[in-house]
C-alpha atoms as an extended CHARMM CRD file, in Angstrom:
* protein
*
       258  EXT
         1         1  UNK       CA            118.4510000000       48.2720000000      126.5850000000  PROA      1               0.0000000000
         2         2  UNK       CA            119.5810000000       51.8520000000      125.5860000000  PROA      2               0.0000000000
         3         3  UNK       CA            119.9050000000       51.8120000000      121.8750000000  PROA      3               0.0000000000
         4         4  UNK       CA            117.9380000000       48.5040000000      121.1810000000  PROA      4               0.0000000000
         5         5  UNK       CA            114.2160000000       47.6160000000      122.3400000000  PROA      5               0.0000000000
         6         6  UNK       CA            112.2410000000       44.9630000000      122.3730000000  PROA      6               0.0000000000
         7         7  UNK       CA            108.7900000000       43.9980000000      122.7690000000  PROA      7               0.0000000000
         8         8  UNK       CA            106.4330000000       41.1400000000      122.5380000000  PROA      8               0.0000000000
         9         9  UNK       CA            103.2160000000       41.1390000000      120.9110000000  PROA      9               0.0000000000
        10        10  UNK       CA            101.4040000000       37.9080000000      121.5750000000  PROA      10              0.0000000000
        11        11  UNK       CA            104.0790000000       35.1960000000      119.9540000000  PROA      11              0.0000000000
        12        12  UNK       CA            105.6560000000       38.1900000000      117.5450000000  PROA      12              0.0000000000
        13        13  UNK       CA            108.6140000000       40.0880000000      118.6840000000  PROA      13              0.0000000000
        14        14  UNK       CA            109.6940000000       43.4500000000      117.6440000000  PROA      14              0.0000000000
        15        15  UNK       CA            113.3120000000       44.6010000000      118.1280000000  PROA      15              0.0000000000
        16        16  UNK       CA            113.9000000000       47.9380000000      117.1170000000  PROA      16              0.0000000000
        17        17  UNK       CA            117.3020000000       49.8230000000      116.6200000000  PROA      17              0.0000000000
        18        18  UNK       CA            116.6480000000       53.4190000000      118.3690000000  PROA      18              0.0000000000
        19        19  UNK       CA            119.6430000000       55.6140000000      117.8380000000  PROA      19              0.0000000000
        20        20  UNK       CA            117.2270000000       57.8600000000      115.5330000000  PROA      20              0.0000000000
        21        21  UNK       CA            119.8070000000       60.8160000000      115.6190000000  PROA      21              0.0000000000
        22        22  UNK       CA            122.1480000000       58.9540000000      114.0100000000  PROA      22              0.0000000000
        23        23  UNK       CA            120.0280000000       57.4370000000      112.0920000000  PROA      23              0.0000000000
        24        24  UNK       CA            120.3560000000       53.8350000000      113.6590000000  PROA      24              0.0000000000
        25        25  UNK       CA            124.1640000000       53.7490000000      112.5570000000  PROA      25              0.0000000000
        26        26  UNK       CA            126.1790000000       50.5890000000      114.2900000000  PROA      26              0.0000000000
        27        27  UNK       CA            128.2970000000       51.2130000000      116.6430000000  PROA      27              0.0000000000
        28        28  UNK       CA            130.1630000000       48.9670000000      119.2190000000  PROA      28              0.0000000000
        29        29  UNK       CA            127.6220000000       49.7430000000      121.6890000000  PROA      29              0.0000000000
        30        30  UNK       CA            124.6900000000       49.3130000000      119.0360000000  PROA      30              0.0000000000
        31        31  UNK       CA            125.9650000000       46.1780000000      118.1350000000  PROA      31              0.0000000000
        32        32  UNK       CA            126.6240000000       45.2780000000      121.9820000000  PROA      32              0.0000000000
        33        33  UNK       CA            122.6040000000       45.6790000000      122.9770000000  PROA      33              0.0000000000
        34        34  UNK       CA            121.2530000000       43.9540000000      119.4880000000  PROA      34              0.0000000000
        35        35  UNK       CA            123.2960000000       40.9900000000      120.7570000000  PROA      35              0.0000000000
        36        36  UNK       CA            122.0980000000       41.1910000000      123.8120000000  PROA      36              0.0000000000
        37        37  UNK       CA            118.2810000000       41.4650000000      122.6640000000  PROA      37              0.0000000000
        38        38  UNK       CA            118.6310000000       38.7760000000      120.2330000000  PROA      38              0.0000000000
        39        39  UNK       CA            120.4660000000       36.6130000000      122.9940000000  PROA      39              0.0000000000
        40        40  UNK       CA            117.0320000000       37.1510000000      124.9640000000  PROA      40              0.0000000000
        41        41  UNK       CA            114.7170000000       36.3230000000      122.9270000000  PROA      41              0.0000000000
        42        42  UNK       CA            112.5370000000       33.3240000000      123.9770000000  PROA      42              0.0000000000
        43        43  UNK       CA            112.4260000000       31.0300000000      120.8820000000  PROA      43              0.0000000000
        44        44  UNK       CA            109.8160000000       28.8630000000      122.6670000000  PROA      44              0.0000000000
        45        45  UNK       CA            107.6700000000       31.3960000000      123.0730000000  PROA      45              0.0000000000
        46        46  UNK       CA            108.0200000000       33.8390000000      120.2860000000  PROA      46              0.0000000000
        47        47  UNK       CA            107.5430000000       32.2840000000      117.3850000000  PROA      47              0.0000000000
        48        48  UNK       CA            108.1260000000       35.3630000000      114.6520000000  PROA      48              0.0000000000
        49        49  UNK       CA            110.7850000000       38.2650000000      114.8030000000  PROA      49              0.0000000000
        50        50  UNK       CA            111.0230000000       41.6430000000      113.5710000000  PROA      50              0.0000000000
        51        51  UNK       CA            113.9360000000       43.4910000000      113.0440000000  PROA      51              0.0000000000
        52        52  UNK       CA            113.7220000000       47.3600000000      112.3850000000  PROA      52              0.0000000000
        53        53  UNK       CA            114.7900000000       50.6750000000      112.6040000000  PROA      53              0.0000000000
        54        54  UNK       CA            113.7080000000       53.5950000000      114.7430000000  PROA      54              0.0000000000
        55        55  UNK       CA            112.2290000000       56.9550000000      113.3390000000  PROA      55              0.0000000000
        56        56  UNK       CA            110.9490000000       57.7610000000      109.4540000000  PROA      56              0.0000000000
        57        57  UNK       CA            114.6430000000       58.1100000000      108.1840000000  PROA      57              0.0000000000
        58        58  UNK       CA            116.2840000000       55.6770000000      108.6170000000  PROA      58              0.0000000000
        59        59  UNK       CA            116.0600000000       51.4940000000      108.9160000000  PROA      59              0.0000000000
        60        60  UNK       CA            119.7280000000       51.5240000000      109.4470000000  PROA      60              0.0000000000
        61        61  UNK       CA            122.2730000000       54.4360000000      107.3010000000  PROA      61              0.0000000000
        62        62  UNK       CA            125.6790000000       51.8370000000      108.0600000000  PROA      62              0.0000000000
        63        63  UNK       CA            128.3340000000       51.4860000000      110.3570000000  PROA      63              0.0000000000
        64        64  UNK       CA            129.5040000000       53.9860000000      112.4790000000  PROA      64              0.0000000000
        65        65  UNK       CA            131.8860000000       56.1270000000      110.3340000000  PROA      65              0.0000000000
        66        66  UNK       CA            133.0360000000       58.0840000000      113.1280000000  PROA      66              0.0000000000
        67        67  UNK       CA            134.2490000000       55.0920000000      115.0500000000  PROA      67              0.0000000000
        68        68  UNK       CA            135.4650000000       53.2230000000      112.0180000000  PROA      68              0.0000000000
        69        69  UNK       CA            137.7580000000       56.4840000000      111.0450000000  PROA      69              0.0000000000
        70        70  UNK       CA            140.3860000000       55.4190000000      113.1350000000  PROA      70              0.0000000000
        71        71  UNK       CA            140.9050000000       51.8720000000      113.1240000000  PROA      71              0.0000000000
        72        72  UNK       CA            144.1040000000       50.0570000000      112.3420000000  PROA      72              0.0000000000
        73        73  UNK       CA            143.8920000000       46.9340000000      110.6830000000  PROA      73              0.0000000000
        74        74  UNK       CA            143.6510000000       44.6720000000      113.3280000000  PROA      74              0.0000000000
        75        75  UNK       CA            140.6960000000       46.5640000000      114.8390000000  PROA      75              0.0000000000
        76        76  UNK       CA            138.9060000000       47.0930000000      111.4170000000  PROA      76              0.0000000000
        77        77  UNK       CA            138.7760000000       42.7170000000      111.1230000000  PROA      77              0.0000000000
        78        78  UNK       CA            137.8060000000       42.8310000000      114.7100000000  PROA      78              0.0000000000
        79        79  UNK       CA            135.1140000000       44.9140000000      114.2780000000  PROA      79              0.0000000000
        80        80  UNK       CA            133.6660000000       43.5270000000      111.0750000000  PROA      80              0.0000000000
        81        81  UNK       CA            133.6940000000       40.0070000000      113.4180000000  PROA      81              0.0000000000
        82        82  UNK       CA            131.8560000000       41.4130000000      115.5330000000  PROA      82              0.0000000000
        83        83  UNK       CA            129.1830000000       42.6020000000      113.2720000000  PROA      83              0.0000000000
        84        84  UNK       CA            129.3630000000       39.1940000000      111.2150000000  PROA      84              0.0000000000
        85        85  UNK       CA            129.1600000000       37.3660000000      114.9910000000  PROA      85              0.0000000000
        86        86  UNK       CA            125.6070000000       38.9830000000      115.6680000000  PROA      86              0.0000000000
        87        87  UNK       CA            124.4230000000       38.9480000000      112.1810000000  PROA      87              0.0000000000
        88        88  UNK       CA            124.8900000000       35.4720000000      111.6140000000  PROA      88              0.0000000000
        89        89  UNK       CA            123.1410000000       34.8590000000      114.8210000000  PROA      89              0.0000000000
        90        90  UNK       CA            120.0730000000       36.5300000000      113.7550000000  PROA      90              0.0000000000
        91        91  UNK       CA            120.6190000000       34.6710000000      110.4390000000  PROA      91              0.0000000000
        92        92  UNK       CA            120.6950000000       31.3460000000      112.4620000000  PROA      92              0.0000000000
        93        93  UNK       CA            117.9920000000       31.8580000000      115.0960000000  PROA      93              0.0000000000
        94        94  UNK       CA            115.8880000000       28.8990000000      114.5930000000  PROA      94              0.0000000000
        95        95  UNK       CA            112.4640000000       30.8740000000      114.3160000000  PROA      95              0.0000000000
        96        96  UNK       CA            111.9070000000       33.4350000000      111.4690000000  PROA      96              0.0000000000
        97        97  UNK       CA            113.0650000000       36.7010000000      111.2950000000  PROA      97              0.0000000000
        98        98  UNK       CA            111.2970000000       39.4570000000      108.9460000000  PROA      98              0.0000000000
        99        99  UNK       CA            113.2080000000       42.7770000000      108.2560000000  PROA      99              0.0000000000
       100       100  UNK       CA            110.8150000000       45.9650000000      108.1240000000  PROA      100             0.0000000000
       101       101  UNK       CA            112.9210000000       48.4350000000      106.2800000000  PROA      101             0.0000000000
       102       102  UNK       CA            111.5410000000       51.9110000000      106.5020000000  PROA      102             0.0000000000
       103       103  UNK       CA            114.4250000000       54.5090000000      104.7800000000  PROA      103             0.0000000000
       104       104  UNK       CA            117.8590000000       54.0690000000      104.1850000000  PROA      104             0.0000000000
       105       105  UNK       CA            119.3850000000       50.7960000000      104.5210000000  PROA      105             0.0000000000
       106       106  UNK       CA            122.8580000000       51.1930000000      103.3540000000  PROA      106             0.0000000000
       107       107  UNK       CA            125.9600000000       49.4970000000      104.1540000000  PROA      107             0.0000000000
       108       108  UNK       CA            125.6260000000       47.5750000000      107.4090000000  PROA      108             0.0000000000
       109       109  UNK       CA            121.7710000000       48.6220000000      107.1530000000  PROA      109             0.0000000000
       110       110  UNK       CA            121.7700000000       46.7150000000      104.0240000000  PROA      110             0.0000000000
       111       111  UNK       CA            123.7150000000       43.7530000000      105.5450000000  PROA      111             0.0000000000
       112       112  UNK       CA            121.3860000000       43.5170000000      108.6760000000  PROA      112             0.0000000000
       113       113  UNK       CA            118.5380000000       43.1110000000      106.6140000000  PROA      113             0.0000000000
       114       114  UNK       CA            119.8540000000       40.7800000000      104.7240000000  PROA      114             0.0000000000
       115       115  UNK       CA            120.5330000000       38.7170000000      107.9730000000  PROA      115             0.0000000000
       116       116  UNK       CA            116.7800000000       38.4140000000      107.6590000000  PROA      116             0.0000000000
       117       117  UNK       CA            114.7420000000       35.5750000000      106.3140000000  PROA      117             0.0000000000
       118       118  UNK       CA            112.8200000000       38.2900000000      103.9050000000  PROA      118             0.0000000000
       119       119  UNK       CA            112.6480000000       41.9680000000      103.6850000000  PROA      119             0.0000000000
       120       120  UNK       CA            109.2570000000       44.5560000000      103.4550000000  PROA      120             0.0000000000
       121       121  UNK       CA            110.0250000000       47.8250000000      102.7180000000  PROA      121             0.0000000000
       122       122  UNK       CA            108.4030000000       51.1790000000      102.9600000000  PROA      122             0.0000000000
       123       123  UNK       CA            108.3960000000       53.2940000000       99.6500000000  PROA      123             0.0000000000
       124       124  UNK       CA            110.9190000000       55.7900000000      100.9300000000  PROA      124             0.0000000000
       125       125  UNK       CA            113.4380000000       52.8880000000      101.4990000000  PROA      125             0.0000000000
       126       126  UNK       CA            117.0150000000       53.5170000000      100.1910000000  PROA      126             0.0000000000
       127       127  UNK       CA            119.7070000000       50.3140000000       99.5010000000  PROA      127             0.0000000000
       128       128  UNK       CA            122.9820000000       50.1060000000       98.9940000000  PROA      128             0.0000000000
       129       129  UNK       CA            126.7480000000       48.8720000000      100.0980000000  PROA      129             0.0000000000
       130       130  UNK       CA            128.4000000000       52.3310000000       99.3040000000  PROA      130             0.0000000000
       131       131  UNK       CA            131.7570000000       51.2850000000      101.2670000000  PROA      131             0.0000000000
       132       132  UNK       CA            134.1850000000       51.4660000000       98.2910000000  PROA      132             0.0000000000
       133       133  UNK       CA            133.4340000000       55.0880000000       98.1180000000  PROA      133             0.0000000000
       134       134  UNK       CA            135.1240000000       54.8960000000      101.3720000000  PROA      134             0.0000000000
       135       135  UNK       CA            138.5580000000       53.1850000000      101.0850000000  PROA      135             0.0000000000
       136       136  UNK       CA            137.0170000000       50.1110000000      102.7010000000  PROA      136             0.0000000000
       137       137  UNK       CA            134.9780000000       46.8310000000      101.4580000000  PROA      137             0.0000000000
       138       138  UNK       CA            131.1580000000       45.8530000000      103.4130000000  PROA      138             0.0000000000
       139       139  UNK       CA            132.3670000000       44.0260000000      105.9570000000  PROA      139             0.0000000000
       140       140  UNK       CA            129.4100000000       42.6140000000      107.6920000000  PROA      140             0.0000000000
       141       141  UNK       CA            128.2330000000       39.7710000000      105.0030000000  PROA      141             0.0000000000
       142       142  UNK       CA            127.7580000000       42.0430000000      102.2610000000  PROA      142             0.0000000000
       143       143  UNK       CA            129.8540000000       40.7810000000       99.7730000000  PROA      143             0.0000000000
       144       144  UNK       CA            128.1900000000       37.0310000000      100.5740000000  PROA      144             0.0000000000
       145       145  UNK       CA            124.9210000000       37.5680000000      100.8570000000  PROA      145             0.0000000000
       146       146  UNK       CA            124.3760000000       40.1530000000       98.3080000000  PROA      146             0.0000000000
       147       147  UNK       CA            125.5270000000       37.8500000000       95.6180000000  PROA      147             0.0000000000
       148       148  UNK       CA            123.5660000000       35.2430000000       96.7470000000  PROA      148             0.0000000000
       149       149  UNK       CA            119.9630000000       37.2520000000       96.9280000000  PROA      149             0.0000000000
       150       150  UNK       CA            120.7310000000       38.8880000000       93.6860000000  PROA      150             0.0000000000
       151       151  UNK       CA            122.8370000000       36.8370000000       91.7180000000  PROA      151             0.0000000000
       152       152  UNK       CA            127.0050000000       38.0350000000       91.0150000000  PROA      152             0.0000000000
       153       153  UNK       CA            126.0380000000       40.0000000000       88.7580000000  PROA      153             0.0000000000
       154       154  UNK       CA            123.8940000000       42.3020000000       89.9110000000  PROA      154             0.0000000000
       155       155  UNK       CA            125.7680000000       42.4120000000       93.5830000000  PROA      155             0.0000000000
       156       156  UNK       CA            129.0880000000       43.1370000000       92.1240000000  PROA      156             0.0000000000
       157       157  UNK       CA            127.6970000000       46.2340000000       90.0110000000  PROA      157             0.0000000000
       158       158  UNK       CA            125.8550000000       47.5050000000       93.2840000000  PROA      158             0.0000000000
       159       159  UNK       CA            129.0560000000       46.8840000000       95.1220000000  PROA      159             0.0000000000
       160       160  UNK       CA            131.8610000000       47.8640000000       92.5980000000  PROA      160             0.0000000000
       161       161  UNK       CA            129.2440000000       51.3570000000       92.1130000000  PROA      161             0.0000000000
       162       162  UNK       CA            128.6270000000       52.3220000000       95.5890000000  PROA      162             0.0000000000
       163       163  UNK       CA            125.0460000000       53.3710000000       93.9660000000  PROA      163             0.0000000000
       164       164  UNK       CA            122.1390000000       53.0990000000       96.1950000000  PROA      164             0.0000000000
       165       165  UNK       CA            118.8300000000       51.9480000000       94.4360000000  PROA      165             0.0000000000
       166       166  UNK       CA            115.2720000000       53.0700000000       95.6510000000  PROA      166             0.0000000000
       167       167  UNK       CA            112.4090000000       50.3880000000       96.8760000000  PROA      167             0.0000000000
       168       168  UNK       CA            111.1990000000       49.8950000000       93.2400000000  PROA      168             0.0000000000
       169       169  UNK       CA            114.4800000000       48.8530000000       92.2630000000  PROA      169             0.0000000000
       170       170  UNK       CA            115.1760000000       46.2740000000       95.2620000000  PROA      170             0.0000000000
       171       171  UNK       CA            111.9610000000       44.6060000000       94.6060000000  PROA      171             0.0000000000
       172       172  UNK       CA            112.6710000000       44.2490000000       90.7540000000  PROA      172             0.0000000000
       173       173  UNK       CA            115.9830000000       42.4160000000       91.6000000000  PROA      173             0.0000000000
       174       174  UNK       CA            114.7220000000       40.3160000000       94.4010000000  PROA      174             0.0000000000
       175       175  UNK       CA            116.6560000000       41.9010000000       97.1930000000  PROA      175             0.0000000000
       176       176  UNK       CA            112.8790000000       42.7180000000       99.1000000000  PROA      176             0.0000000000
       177       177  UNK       CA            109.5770000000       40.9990000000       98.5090000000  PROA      177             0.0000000000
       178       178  UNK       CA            107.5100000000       43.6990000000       98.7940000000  PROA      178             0.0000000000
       179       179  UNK       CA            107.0910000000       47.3950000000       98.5700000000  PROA      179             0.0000000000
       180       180  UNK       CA            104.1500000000       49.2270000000      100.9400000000  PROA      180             0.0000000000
       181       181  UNK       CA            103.7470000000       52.7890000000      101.8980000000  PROA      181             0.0000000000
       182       182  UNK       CA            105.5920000000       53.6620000000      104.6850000000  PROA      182             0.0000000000
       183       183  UNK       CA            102.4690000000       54.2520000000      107.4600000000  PROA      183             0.0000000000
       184       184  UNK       CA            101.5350000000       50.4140000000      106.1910000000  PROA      184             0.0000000000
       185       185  UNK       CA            104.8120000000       49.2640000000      106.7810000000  PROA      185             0.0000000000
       186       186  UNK       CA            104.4090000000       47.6900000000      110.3290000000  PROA      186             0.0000000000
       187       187  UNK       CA            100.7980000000       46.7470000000      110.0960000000  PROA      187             0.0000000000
       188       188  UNK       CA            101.9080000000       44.9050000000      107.2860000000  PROA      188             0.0000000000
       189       189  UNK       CA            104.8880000000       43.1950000000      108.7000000000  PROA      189             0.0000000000
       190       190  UNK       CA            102.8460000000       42.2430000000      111.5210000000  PROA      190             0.0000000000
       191       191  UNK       CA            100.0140000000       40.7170000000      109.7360000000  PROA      191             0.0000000000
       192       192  UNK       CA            102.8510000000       38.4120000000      108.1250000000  PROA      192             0.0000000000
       193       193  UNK       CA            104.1890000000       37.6910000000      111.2700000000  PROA      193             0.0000000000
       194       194  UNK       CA            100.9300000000       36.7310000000      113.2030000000  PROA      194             0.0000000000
       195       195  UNK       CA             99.9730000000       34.6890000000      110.0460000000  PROA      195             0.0000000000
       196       196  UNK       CA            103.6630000000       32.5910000000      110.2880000000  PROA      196             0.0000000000
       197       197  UNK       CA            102.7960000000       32.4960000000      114.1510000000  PROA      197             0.0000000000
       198       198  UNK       CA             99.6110000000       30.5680000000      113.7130000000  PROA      198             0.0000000000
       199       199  UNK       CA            100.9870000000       27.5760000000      111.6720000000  PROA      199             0.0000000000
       200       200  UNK       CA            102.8250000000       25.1860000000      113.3460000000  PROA      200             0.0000000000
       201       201  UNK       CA            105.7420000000       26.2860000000      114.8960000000  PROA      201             0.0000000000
       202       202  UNK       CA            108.2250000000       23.0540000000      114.6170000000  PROA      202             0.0000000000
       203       203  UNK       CA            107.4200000000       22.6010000000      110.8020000000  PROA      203             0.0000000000
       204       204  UNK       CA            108.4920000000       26.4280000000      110.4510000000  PROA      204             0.0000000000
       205       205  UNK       CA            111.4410000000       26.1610000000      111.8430000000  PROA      205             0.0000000000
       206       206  UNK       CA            112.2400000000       22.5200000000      109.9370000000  PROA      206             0.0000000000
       207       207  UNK       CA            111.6170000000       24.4120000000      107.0190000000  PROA      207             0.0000000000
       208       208  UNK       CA            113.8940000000       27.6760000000      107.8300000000  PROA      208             0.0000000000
       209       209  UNK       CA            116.7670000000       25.2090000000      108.8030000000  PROA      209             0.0000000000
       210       210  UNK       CA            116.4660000000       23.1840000000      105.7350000000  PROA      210             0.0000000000
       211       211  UNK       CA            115.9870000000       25.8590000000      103.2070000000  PROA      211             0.0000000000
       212       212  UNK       CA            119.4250000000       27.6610000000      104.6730000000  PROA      212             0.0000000000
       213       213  UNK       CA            120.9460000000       24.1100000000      105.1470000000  PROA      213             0.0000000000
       214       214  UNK       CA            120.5770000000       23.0520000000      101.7030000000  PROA      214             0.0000000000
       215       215  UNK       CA            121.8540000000       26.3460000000      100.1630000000  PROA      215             0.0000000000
       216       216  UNK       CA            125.2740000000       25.8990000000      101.7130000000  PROA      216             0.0000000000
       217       217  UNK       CA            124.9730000000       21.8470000000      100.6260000000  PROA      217             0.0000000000
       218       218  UNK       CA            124.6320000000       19.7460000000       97.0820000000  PROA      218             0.0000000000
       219       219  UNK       CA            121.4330000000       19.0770000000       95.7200000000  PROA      219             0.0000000000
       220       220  UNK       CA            122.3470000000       15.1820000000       97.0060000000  PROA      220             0.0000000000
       221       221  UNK       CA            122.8670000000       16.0790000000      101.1150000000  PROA      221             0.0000000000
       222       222  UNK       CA            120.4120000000       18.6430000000      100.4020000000  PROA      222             0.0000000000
       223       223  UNK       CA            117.4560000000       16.5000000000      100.4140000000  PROA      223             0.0000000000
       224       224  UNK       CA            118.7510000000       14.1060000000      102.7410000000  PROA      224             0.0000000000
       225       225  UNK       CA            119.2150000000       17.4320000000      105.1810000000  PROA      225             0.0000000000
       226       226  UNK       CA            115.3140000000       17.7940000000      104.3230000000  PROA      226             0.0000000000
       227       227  UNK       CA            114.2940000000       14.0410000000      104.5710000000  PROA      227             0.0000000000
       228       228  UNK       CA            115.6310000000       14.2200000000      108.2240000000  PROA      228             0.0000000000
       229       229  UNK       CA            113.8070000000       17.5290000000      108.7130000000  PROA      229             0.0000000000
       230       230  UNK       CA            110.7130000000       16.2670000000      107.4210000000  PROA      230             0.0000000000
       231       231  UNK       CA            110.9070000000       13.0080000000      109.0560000000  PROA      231             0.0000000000
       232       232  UNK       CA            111.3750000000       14.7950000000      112.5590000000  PROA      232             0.0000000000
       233       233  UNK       CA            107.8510000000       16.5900000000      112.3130000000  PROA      233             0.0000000000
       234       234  UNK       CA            106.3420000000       13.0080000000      112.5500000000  PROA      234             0.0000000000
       235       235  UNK       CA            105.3440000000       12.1760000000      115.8400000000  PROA      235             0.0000000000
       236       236  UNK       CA            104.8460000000       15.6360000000      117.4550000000  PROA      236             0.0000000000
       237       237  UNK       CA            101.6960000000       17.4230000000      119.2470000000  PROA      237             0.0000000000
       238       238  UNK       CA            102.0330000000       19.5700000000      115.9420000000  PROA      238             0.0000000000
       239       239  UNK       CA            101.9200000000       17.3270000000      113.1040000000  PROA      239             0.0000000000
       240       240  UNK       CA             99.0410000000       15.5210000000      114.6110000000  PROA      240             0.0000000000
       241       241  UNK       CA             96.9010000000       18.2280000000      115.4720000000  PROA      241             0.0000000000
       242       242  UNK       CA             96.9770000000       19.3610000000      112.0280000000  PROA      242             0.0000000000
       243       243  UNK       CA             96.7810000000       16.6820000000      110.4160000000  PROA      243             0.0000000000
       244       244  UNK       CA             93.2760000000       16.0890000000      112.4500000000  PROA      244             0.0000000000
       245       245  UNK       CA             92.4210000000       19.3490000000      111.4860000000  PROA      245             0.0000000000
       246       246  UNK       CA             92.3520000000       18.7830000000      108.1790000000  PROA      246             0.0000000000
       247       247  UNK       CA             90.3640000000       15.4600000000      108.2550000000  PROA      247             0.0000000000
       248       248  UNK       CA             88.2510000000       16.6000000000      110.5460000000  PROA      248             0.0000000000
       249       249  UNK       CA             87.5470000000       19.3890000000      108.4810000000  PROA      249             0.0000000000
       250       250  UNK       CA             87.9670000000       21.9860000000      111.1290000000  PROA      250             0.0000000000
       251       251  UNK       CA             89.8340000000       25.3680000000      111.0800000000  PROA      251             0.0000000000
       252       252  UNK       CA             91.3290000000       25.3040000000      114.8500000000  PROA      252             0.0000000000
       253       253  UNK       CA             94.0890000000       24.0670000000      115.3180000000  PROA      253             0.0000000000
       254       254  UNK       CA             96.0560000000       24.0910000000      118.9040000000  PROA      254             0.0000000000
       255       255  UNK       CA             99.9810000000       24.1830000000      117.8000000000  PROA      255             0.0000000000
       256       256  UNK       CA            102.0100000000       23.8320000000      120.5960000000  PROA      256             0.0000000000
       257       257  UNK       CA            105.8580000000       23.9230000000      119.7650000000  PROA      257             0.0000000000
       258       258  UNK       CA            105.6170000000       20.1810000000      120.4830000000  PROA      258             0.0000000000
């Protein structure tokens, strides 16, 4: 795919935005081959995702500016769809996805990542949603999921500001969960990832679709949404193996995605 790649490392996969010379900015055609990665992406066999950015620069500096210059209104909501379309797709996918965020992550570099189920970042990373500064609003989820990673508050200020904050900062108000130097960056992503891999893959992905489930529900359907979840693990290759495992007193355990 020419600005996206992919590849599979045992049941992780990495998909990584390579348009380095712009550092990883979204175009159309950006957007065009993410979709079609993400589209790809065996969720029977991989079982963890990564999501990040070609280069030392850059995770992903924003939209396209260039190609956003000249839209008229129509084609501005158009393309903000079209970024929301793929980004709530990665949101949805039902297995994990982790966000490595090496450098700037601003605008629709911040909004991709929050797409994520969590963000690690390198210590060079750089966040922020500066589109006011530009006559226009974030358009890909920004002004949803800010607020609800950081609280109103604190996503307004960013927001209203247009100021970018460094790693240090975006681990103090929750927006990553941890900070690494930047060579550790993908050995540590990956070591998450493997370790998510080798639990049981049904349970994670009850537990992915219940946690975003019950944000968007009441406390009341919210646990019901859970009940269900938990009550479907019952039964399955998964649940007994590990609950065998445990009696048993034995560390293997053969999950199957069954």
């Amino acid at each position: 795919m020419g600005f996206v790649n992919y590849e599979v490392k045992g049941a992780v996969g990495v998909v990584t935005i390579n348009r380095p010379e712009a550092l990883n900015a979204l175009n159309s055609a950006v957007l065009d081959d993410l979709k079609t990665v993400i589209e790809g992406v065996d969720v029977n066999e991989i079982r963890c995702l990564i999501l990040t950015g070609a280069g030392e620069k850059s995770f992903v500096a924003g939209a396209d500016i260039g190609e956003m210059s000249s839209l008229t209104k129509a084609e501005g909501e158009a393309f903000g769809k079209k970024g929301n379309d793929i980004f709530r797709q990665i949101e949805t996918l039902p297995i994990p996805v982790i966000a490595a965020v090496n450098g700037f992550a601003l605008g629709g570099g911040c909004e991709i990542a929050m797409s994520c189920d969590f963000r690690i970042c390198s210590d060079n990373a750089v966040f922020g949603q500066p589109e006011v500064g530009l006559g226009i609003t974030p358009g890909f989820g920004g002004t949803q999921r800010l607020a609800r990673l950081v609280g109103p508050g604190m996503a307004k200020q960013m927001i209203y500001t247009a100021r970018n904050i460094k790693a240090d900062e975006a681990f103090r108000i929750g927006l990553v969960n941890q900070v690494v130097p930047q060579e550790e960056l993908m050995p540590v992503v990956e070591k998450i990832a493997n370790g998510i891999a080798m639990n049981a893959p049904i349970a994670v992905r009850n537990c992915k679709k219940a946690i975003n489930d019950g944000l968007e529900a009441g406390m009341e359907e919210a646990i019901v949404i859970e009940e269900k979840l938990f009550g479907g693990c019952f039964e399955t290759h998964d649940q007994m193996e590990g609950m065998s495992a445990f009696l048993e007193k034995r560390k293997e355990k053969n999950f199957t995605n069954s």
